[in-house]
N, C-alpha and C positions, 0 to 999 in steps of 0.2 A: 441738133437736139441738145437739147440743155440736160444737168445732174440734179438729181434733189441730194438734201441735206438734211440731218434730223435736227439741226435749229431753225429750219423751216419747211417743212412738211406737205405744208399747202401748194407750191410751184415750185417748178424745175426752175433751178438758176443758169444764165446762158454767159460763155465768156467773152467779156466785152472789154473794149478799152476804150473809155473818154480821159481825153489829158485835161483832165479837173480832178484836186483833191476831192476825197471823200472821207468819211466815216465809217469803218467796218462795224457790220454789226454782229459779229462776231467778237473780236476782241475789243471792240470801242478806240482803237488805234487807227492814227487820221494812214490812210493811203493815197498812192495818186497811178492814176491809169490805170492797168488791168485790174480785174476785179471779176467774180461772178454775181450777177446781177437778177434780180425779179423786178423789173419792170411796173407789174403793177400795184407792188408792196413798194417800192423803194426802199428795198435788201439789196445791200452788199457786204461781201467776202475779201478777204483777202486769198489771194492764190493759197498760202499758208495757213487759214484756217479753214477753209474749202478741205485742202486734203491732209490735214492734220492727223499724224498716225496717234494710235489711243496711247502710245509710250514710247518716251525718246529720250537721250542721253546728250551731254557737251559736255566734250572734252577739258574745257577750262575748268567745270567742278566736277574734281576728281568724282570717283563711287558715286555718281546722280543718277537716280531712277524719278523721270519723271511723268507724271500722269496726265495725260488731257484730261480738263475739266472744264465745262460748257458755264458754269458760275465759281468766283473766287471760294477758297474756303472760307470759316471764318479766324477773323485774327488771333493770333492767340498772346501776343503781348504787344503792348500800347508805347510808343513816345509822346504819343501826343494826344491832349484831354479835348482836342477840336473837329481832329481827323484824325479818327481811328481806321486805317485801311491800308489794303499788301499794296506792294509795290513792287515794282520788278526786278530783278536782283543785278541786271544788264542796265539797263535804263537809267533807273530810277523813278519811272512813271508809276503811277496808279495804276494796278489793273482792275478790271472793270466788267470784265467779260472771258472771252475762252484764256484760261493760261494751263501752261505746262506746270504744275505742282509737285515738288519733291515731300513728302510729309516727312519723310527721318531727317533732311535739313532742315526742312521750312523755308525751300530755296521756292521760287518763280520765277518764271519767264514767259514773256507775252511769244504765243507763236513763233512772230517775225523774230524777232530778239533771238530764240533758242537757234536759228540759223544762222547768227553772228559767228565767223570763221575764228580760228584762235588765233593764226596767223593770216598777212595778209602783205605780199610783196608789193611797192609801186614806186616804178621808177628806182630798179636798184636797192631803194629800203625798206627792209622787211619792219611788218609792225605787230607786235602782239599783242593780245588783249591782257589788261594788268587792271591790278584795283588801285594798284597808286600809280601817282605819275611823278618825277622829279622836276619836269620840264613844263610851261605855261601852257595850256591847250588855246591853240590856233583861233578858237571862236570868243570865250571870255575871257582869255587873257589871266586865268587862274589855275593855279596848281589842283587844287582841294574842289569839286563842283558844289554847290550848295545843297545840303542833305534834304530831302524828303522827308514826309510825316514819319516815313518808315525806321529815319536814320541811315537811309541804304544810298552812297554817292554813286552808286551806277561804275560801269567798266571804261577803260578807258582804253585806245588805241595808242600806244607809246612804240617807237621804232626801236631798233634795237640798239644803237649808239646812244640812244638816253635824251636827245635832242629836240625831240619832233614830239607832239602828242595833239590828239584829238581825244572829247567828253565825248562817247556814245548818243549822251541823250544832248548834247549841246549841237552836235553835227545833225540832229534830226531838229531843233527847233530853227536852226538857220534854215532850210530846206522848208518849212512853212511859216517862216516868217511872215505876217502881213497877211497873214489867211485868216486866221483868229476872228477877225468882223467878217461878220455875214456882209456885210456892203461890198468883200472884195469876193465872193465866192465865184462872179463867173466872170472876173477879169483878169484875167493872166497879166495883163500890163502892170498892174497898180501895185503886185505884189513883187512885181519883176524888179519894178525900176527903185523901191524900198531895198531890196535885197540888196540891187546894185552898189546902189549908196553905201549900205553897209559895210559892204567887199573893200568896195574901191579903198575907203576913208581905216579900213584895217591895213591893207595894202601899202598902201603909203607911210603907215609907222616900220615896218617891216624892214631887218638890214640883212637879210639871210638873201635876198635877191630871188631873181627865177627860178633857181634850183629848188629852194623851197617854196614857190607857189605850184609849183610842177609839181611838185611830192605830195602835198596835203589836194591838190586837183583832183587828182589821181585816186587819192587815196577817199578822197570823197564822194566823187562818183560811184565808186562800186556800196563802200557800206550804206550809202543812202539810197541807193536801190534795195537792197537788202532790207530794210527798215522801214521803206515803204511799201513793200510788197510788191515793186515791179522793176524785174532785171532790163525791164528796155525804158524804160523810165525817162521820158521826152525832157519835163522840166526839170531834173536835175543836170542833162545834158546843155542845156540852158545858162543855168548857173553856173555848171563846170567852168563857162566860157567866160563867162565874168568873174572868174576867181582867176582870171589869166590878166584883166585890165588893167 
């Protein structure tokens, strides 16, 4: 027997897992496999905005009280005269749909996002979430990630010897890499063997050796389940392996 939802009222959503990205239409954040689903709307959830509590708190900002809300607020100051709109204060994406709102900060967080751990062990190095990094993050190869309309560069994953760092929102667009065109929506291969390339051709500037592809593997696998709303999350296990190549 499926749940209903009060952002869709009409059918009961049943939980299903297809390993294809989707669209939640909930918070408008892409997902990949489980999901709760209406079939003949083509409605999907994420697990996370499915049972979203009306008020919830993270630990990384301090005193947060934040609110579910089914549409963003609206903005209340502007960097930008082109895109004026919030952004997630993890990420750095747009939000678009369900976010956790703090109104005494003006802080946001997309569902998935407010389930990002503050710490997070792998393989021996503890990593914690920080808003600056000192060290290049693993995917762009850059300190600083590039700001959003918001001005907000999103969290970073930095280990605790100062060494290792992963972009939140950099570690989620490797992960759908090559999905962006509708042409690749129901080929697993095409966005595989893009990703691969990408890995490998990182891999090989690399002088930290195995130990460091082990650590950021590791450490990839779990926040990109995280991120994408499913802890068994087939295609990131996929990629995990090819970040071993």
């Amino acid at each position: 027997m499926g749940e209903t939802h009060p952002s869709h009222p009409e059918h009961e959503l049943e939980f299903k897992n297809f390993k294809k990205i989707y669209t939640c239409d909930g918070c408008k954040q892409r997902g990949f496999g489980s999901r709760y689903r209406c079939d003949l709307c083509d409605f999907d959830l994420h697990t996370e905005c499915m049972v979203a509590k009306p008020t919830a708190h993270h630990d990384f900002l301090e005193n947060s009280a934040f609110k579910l809300l089914y549409e963003p607020p609206p903005v209340k100051k502007c960097f930008c005269e082109d895109d004026c709109r919030r952004c997630c204060d993890a990420c750095g994406q747009p939000v678009k749909g369900f976010v956790y709102h703090d109104e005494k900060n003006n802080w946001d967080l997309h569902p998935c996002c407010q389930k990002l751990p503050c710490e997070e062990p792998s393989d021996g190095v503890l990593f914690k979430l920080s808003e600056k990094a000192l060290s290049e993050c693993y995917f762009c190869n850059k300190t600083k990630r590039e700001c959003t309309a918001s001005q907000i560069e999103g969290w970073s994953y930095v280990s605790k010897c100062k060494k290792f760092n992963i972009h939140v929102n950099c570690l989620t667009k490797k992960i759908l890499e090559g999905r962006e065109n509708r042409a690749y929506q129901d080929d697993n291969s095409l966005a595989l063997q893009k990703l691969e390339f990408s890995l490998q051709r990182q891999n090989r500037n690399r002088r930290n050796g195995n130990k460091f592809v082990r650590i950021m593997k590791i450490l990839f696998k779990t926040i990109a389940a995280i991120l994408l709303g499913d802890p068994t999350i087939g295609l990131t296990c996929l990629v995990v392996e090819l970040l071993a190549k």
